[in-house]
N, C-alpha and C positions, 0 to 999 in steps of 0.2 A: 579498464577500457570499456565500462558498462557502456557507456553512452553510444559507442561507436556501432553498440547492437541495436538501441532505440533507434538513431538517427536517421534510418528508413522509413520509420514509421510515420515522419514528417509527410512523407506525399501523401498518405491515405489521411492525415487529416485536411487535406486541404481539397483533394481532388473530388468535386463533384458542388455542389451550391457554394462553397468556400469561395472556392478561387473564381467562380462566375462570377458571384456578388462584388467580390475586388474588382472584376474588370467592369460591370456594371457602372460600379460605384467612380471608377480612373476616368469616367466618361461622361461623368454627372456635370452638371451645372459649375457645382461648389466642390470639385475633384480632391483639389489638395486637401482642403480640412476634411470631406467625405470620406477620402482614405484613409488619413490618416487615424480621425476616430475609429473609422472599421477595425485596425493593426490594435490600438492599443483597445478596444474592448476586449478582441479576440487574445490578445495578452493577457490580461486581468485574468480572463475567465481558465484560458487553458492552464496559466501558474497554478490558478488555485484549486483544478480538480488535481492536479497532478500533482500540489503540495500536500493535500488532504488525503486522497490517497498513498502518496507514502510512506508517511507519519502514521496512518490507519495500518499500514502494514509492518512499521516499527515497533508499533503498541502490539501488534498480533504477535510480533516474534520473540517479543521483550515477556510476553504472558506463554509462552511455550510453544506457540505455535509454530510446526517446522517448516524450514524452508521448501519440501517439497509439497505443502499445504497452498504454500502461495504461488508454487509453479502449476495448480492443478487448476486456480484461483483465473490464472492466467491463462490460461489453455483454454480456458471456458472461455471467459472475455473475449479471446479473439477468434475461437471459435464462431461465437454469436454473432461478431462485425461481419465475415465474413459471410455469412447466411442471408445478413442485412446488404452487405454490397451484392450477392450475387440476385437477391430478391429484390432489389431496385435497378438491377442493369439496365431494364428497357425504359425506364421514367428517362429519357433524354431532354425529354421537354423542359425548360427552364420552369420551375413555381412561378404560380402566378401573381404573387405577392412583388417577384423580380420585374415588374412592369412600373414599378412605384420606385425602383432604385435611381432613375434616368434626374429625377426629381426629388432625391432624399435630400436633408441635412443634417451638420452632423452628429446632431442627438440621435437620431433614426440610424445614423451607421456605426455609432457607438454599441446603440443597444441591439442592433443585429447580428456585430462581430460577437457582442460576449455572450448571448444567448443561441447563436449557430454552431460559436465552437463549444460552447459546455452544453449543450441540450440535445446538439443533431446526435442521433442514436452512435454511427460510425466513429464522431468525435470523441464523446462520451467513452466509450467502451476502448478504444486505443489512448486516450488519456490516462483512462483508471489502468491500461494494462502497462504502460511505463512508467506508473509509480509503483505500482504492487512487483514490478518486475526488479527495478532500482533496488527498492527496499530488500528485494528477496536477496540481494546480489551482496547484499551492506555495502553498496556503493554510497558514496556522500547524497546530499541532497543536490548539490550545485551539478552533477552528470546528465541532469533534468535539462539544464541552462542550454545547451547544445541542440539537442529536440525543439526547445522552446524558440528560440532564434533560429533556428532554420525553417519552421513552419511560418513563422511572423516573415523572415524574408520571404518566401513563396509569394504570402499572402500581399507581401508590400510587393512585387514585382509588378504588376499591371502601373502603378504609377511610377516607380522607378523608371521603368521601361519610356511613361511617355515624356517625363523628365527629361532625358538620354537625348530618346529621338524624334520627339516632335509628334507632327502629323503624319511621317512615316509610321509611326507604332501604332496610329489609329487605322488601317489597312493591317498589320499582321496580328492585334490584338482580339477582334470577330472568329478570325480563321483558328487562331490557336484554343477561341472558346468552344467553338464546333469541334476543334479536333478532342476537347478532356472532355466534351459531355457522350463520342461514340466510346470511347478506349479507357477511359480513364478508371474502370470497372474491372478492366484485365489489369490493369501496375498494381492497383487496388489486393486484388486478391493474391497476384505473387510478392510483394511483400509483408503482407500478413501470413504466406506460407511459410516463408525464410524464416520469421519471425517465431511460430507457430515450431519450427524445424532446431532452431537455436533453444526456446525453452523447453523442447522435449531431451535434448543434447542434457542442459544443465539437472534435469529433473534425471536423466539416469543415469547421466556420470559419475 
């Protein structure tokens, strides 16, 4: 049931320029293909830190390294995200690169998904901590699959949403990006606590 522990860790990858950019982008010109490139970069990119980090932690365990090396590994990683969300909480203001999204295509929302979610410091650091964490568990590789589809959904929600309901979702869509760029900073740090709480549990049980 490794996954079931990652599985939170999906909102802290998306909360904060992620999920803006998705609704940015639900709102663009050229929406559908806009979104959808945005999903499958950020797919590319988050598989592959999160397949390379595991494997990286398979070869460390396969060479002697013990498992409680990789929960310490981990501890540290989320450690650092959380210093990172709480040292950004007042940045609410959208990037000013987010002004160019209104008018992206879908090259530009390709390569913003895959270099957002595998570069932005938060993504990065809770990516490499649910593979080092998986590995640590000797959970399969595919426990990853779960994490990875639920952040992609997130990410796909702003155009599912206007899919759904129209020009009704263009009215709650605004509101709901005001409300992750005050708050989205406190979800952020309690579940990288849980998270932080659960591999301190495994590390001294």
């Amino acid at each position: 049931m490794s996954f079931l522990d990652v599985l939170p860790l999906a909102f802290v990858m998306v909360a904060g320029p992620q999920i803006l950019s998705a609704i940015f982008l639900a709102t663009s010109e050229n929406w559908r293909q806009n979104s959808a490139a945005y999903v499958l970069g950020a797919a590319i990119s988050i598989s592959l830190v999160v397949t390379l980090v595991y494997f990286a932690g398979e070869g460390a365990l396969g060479q002697g390294t013990t498992n409680d090396t990789l929960y310490v590994i981990i501890l540290v990683l989320l450690l650092v995200a959380m210093v990172n969300v709480f040292r950004t909480r007042e940045e609410t203001e959208p990037p000013k690169w987010m002004g160019k999204l209104t008018s992206a295509n879908p090259r530009f929302s390709f390569r913003l998904g895959f270099l957002l979610m595998g570069l932005f410091p938060s993504d990065l650091l809770t990516s490499a901590a649910v593979g080092s964490y998986l590995a640590a568990q000797g959970a399969p590789w595919r426990d990853a699959l779960p994490f990875i589809g639920v952040t992609l959904l997130i990410l796909a929600l702003p155009l599912l949403i206007l899919l759904a309901f129209g020009e009704r979702a263009e009215a709650f869509l605004p509101k709901a990006r005001d409300w992750m760029e005050t708050n989205s900073w406190i979800i952020n740090e309690i579940v990288l606590l849980l998270f932080i709480a659960i591999t301190i549990s495994n590390l001294t049980g």
